[in-house]
N, C-alpha and C positions, 0 to 999 in steps of 0.2 A: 907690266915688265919693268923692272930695274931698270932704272936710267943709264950703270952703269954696262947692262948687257946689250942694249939698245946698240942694232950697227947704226954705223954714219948716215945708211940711206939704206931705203928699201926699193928692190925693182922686181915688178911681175913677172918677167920675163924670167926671172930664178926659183919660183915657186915648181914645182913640180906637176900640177896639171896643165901649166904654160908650156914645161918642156915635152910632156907626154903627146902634146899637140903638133909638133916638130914634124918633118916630113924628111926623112933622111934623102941626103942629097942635094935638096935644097938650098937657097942665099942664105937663109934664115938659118936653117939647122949649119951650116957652116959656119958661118959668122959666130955664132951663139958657142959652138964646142972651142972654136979658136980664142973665148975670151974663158972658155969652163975647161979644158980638157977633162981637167979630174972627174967632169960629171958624166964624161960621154960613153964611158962600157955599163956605169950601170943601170945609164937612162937606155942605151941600146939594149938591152938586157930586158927592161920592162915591156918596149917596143915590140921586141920579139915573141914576150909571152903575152901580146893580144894589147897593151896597156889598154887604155878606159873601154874598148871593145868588153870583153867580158862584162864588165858590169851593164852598161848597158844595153845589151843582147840579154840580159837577165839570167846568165849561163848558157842561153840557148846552145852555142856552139862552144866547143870545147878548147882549151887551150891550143890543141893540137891541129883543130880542124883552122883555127884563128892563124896559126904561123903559116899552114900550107898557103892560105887565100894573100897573107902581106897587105891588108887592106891600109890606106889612107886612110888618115884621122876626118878627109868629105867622103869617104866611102861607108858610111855606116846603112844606107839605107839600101844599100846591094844585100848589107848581109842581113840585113831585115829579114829582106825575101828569101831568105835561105831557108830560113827556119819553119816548123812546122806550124797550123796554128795555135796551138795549143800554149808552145813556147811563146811568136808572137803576143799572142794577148796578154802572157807574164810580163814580157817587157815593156810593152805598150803603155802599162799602167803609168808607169812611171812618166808624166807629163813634164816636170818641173822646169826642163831644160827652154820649152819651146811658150811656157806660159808664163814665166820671166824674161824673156827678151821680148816678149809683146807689150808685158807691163813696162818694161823700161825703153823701150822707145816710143811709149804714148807718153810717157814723163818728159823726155827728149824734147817732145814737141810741143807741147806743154808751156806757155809764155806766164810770165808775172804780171799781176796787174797791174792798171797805172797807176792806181792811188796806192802810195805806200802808207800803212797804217804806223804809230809811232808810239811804242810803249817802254816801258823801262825795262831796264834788264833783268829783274828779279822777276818783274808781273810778266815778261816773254815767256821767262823761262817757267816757269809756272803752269802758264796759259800751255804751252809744248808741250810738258810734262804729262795735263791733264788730257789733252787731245788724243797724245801718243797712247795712253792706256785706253782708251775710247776705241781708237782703231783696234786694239786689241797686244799693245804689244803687253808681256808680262814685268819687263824690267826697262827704265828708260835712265840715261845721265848724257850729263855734257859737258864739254871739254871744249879746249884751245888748241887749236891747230899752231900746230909750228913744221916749219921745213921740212926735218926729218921725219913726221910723221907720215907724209904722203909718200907715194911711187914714184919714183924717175920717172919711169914709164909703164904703160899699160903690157898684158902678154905681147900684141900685136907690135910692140915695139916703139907708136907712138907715146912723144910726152906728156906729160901730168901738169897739166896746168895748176897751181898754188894758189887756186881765185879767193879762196873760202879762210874764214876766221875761225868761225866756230863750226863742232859737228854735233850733231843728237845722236849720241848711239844707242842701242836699244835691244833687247834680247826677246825670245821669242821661246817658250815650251816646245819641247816636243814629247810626242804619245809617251808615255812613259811602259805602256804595256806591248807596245810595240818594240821599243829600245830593248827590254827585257826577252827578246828573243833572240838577242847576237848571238852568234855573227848570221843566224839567215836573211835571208832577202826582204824581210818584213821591216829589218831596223833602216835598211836604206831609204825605201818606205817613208819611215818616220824623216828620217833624215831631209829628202826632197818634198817633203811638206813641210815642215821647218821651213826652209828655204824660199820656198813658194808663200806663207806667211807671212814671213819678212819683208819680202818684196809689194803684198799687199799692204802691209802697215806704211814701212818707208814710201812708196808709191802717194799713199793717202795723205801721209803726213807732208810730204813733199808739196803736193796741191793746194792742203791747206798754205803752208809757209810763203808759196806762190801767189795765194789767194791774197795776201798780205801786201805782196807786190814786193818781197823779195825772193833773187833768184838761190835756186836749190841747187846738189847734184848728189842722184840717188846712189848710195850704193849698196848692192845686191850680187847675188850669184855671178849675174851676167855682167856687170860692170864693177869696177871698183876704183875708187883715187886710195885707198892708201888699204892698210891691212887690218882686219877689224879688233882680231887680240889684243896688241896694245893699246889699241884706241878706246875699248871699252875698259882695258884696266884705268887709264888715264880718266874713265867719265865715271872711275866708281862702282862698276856692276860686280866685279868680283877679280880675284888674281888668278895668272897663270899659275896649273896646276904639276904634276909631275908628269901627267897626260900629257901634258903641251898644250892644251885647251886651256879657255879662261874658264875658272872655276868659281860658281854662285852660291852664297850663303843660300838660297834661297832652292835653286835646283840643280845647285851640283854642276857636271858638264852638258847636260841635256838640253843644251840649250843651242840655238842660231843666232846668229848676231847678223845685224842692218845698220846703215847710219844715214843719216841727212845732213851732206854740208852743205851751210848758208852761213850769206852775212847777215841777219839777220843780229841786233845787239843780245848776248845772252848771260845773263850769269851760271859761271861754269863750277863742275863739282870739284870734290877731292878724289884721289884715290884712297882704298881703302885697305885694311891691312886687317885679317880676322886669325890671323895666325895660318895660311894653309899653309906655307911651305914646310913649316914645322909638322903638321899634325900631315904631310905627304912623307915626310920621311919617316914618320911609326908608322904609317899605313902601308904603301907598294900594294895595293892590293892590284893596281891597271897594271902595273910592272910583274908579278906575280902569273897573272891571267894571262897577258899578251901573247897569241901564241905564236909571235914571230919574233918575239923579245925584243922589240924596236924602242922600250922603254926601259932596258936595264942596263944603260950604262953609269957609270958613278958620275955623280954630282958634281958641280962645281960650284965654289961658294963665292958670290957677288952681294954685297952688301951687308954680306951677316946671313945673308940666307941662300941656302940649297940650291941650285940651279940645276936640272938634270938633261941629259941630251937628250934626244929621239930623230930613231934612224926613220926617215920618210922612204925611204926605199925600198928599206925592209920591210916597214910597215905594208907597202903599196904590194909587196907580193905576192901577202897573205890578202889584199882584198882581192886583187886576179885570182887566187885560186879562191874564194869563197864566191867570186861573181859578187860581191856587196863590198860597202863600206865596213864590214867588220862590226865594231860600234861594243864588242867588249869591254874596252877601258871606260865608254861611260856608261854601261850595264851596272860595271863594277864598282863604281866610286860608292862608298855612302853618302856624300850629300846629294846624289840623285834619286835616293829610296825617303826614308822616311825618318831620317836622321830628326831628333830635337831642335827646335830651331833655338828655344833658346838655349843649349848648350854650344852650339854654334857660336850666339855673340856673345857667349864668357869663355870661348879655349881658347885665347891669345894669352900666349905665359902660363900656360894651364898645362901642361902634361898629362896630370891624373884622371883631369875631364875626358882631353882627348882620347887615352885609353877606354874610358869609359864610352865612349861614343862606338870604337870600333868594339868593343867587348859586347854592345848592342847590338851592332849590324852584326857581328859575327853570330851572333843567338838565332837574328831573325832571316838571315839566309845562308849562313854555314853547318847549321846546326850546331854552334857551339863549336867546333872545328879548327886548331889552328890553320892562318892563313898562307 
């Protein structure tokens, strides 16, 4: 992200799966609308059509059967038992939620050792790098913590302690044959193993950096000190897209993001710059697709380059009714199919390449087709 779209401060508590958790009537949901007004009809809005219930009931129960019941964001395992089993075991599968908050509170407790080891920051960073790809992540960089990169505060409302200098962030595949089934329930699938992933890399890494006998703090699904899109544009993995995701030379938006912050001394990357915003404004192909158009508002230009909004609202009320993450926009992207990679790190300034990149994808999954 552009330093100069960067707000002053980020707080979890404004994200949208934080508000969706709200219990109307509540200190909390009250406090919260009295500092947002403008967000409360159409976070009540999503409340009412079931919010995160649908998805993870796996559809089982329907929009409609979901507003009769008014369940509580702790009421999910009432409606469990609603369902038939068949439903059940569709939703079941989906572990992610309850096998990353056991990874991360074994991390929690988890002490550094006494002997601290002492290396330089080049050879840390190195020794990280190589580790992290061991665990299995696919893409790793590192960055500088500063102020504004972290949370006020967590969803729960507590503070974000600033303990940490450096972060290891770190990106993770996901199925790519699975993705390619958006919007049905398979890509979410993909999505929550991503997730679960992540949490065992970061997890593993963390140990190791502990093992060192300096202290970590993992973030994943279930925890987080700051937000991971900008923190991985900052450590180099790739820039945000016209998606809103950070977008990878490498695989496009298909990807989950982890990080490790520690003091540990490290030498930090750059960010990186391959031309996407440019070669997002020939394309629109996730803007195009979106069938809730949460991606087609016009741009705004920061830095010289394209900035575009995305309604998360809208977005979220196409995942209610699909019961899934959607996962269209990065179905769609070509750098998540099989885009040239080296035409990748030459279309910076390049238009004519980049044409030629989508005139590609457009052959091998439009059939040649305008988009």
């Amino acid at each position: 992200m552009d330093e100069a779209e960067q707000p002053t401060e980020y707080d979890e508590r404004d994200t949208l799966f934080a508000r969706l958790q709200l219990v109307a009537g509540s200190d909390e949901y009250e406090e919260y609308y009295r500092r947002h007004p403008e967000r409360r009809k159409e976070d009540d809005a999503l409340r009412d059509r079931g919010g995160l219930a649908r998805l993870i009931l796996g559809g089982g129960l329907s929009v409609e059967e979901i507003q009769a019941l008014k369940p509580r964001p702790d009421e999910m395992p009432k409606l469990l038992e609603r369902l038939t089993d068949e439903d059940l075991v569709r939703a079941l599968i989906d572990d992610s939620t309850a096998v990353i908050n056991d990874i991360v509170v074994a991390d929690l407790r988890r002490r550094p050792a006494g002997r601290r080891v002492t290396l330089l920051p080049d050879r840390a960073s190195a020794l990280i790098k190589e580790v992290a790809r061991f665990y299995g992540t696919a893409l790793v960089g590192i960055t500088e913590m500063q102020d504004n990169d972290y949370y006020t505060h967590r969803r729960s409302g507590a503070p974000v302690s600033r303990d940490f200098r450096f972060a290891v962030v770190f990106a993770v595949a996901m199925d790519r044959e699975l993705i390619d089934r958006a919007p049905r329930r398979e890509t979410l699938l993909a999505t929550c193993n991503g997730y679960v992933k992540a949490a065992h890399v970061g997890a593993r890494l963390s140990g190791f950096i502990k093992s060192i006998g300096y202290e970590t703090s993992l973030n994943s699904m279930a925890r987080y000190d700051a937000p991971l899109v900008p923190l991985a544009g900052k450590a180099g993995l790739g820039q945000r897209g016209r998606c809103h995701f950070l977008v990878t030379k490498e695989f496009g938006n298909r990807v989950r993001l982890g990080a490790v912050l520690t003091n540990l001394p490290l030498e930090v990357d750059e960010p990186i710059d391959f031309g996407l915003p440019e070669f997002c404004a020939l394309c629109g192909q996730c803007a195009v697709k979106c069938p809730s158009k949460a991606l087609s508002g016009p741009p705004r230009m920061v830095n010289d380059h394209p900035v575009w909004q995305f309604d998360e609202v809208t977005c979220f009320h196409m995942w209610a009714e699909y019961a899934t993450d959607c996962g269209i926009c990065i179905a769609s992207c070509p750098f998540s199919r099989d885009t040239d990679q080296e035409k990748i790190e030459a279309m910076k300034g390049q238009p004519d390449l980049m044409w030629d990149i989508l005139r590609e994808d457009r052959e091998r999954y439009s059939g040649g087709r305008s988009l």
